[in-house]
C-alpha positions as CSV (number, residue, x, y, z in Angstrom):
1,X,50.9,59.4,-56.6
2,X,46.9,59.2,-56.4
3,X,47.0,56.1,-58.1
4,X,48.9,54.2,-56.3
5,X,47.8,55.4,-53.3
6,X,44.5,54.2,-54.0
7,X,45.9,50.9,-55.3
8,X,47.3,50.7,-51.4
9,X,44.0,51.3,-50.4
10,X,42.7,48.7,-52.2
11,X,44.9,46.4,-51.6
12,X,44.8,47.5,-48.0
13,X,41.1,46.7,-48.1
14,X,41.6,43.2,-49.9
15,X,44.1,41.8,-48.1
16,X,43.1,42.2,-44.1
17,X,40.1,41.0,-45.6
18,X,41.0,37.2,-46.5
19,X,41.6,36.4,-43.6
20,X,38.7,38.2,-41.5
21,X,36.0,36.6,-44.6
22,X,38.1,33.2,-43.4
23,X,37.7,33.5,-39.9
24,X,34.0,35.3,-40.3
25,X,33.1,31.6,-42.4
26,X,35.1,28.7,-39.7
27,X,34.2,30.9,-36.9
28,X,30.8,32.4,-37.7
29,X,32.5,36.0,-36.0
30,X,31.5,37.8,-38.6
31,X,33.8,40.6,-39.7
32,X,35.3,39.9,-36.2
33,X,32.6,42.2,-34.3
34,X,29.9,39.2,-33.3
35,X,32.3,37.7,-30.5
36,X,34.3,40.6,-29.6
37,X,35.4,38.3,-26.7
38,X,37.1,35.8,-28.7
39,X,38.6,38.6,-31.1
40,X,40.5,40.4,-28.4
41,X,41.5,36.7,-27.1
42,X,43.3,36.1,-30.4
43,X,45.0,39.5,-30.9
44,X,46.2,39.1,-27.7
45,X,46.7,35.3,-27.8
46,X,50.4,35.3,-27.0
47,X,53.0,37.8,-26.3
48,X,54.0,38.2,-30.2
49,X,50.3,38.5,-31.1
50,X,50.0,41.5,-28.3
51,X,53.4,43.1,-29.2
52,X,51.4,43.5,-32.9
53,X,48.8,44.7,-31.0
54,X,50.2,47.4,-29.0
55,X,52.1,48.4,-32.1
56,X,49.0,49.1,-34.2
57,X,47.4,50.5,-31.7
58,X,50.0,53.3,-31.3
59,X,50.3,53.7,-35.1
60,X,46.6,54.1,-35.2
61,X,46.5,56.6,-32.5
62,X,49.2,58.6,-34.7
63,X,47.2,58.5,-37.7
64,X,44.0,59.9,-35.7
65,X,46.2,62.6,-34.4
66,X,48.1,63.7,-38.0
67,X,44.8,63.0,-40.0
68,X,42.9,65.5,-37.6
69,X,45.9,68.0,-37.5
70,X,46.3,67.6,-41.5
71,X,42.9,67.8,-42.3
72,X,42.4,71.2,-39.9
73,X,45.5,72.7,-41.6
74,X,44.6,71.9,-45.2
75,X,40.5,72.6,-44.3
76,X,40.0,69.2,-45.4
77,X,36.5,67.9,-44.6
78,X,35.5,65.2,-42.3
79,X,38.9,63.6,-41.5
80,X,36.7,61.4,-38.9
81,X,34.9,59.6,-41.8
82,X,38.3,57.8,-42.4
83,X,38.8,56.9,-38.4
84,X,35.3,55.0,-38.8
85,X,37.0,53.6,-41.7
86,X,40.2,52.6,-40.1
87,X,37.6,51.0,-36.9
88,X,35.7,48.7,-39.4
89,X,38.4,47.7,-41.5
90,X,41.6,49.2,-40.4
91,X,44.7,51.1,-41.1
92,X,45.7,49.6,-44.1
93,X,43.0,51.0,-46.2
94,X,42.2,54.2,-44.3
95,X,45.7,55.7,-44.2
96,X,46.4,55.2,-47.9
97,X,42.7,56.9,-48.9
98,X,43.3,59.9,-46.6
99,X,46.8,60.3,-48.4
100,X,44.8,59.8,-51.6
101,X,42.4,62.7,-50.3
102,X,45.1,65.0,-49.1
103,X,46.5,64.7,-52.3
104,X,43.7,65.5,-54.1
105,X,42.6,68.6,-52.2
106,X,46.1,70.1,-52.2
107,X,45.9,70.0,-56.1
108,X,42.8,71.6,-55.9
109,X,43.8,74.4,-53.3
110,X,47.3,74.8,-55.6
C-alpha cells in the first residue's frame, strides 16, 4: 500500500498543478497566492464552482481533524507539517502522504 499511496501523492501533486502552472503563466497569479482576490473570485465564480468549494472545504476540515486525532493516537510526529502541505498545494497530495506516513509508522510500532 505505500507505493501507491505515494503514487496518489504524486499524482495528487502533479495534477492540481497543470492547471495552477497554467493559470500562474496567462494570469501572472502565481501559484494562485499573488491575487488572492481574483482566486477566491474564480472558486466562487458561479454556484457550481462554490458548491466545489464548500465541499473541499468540509473535506479538508475532516482531514485536519482525523490527521491530528490519528497522529495523537499513533504518536505520530508533526501531523501539522502535512496541513501546511494541504494549504500550498492541497488535499490531493497531503492526504495520500499522511496515509503513506501512517502506514509507515504503524509498520514500525508493529
Amino acid at each position: 500500500m505505500k507505493t501507491i499511496y505515494l503514487t496518489l501523492a504524486v499524482a495528487g501533486f502533479i495534477a492540481p498543478n497543470i492547471f495552477v502552472t497554467l493559470v500562474s503563466i496567462e494570469t501572472g497569479n502565481i501559484l494562485l497566492y499573488l491575487d488572492p482576490l481574483a482566486t477566491i473570485d474564480g472558486m466562487f465564480a458561479n454556484q457550481i464552482s462554490t458548491a466545489f468549494m464548500v465541499d473541499l472545504f468540509f473535506v479538508v476540515g475532516v482531514f485536519f481533524l482525523w490527521s491530528h486525532t490519528e497522529a495523537k493516537k499513533l504518536k505520530m510526529a508533526h501531523p501539522w507539517k502535512l496541513w501546511i502541505l494541504t494549504m500550498l498545494f492541497g488535499i490531493a497530495v497531503a492526504f495520500p502522504l499522511f496515509l503513506f506516513q501512517r502506514e509507515n509508522h504503524t509498520s514500525k510500532v508493529s
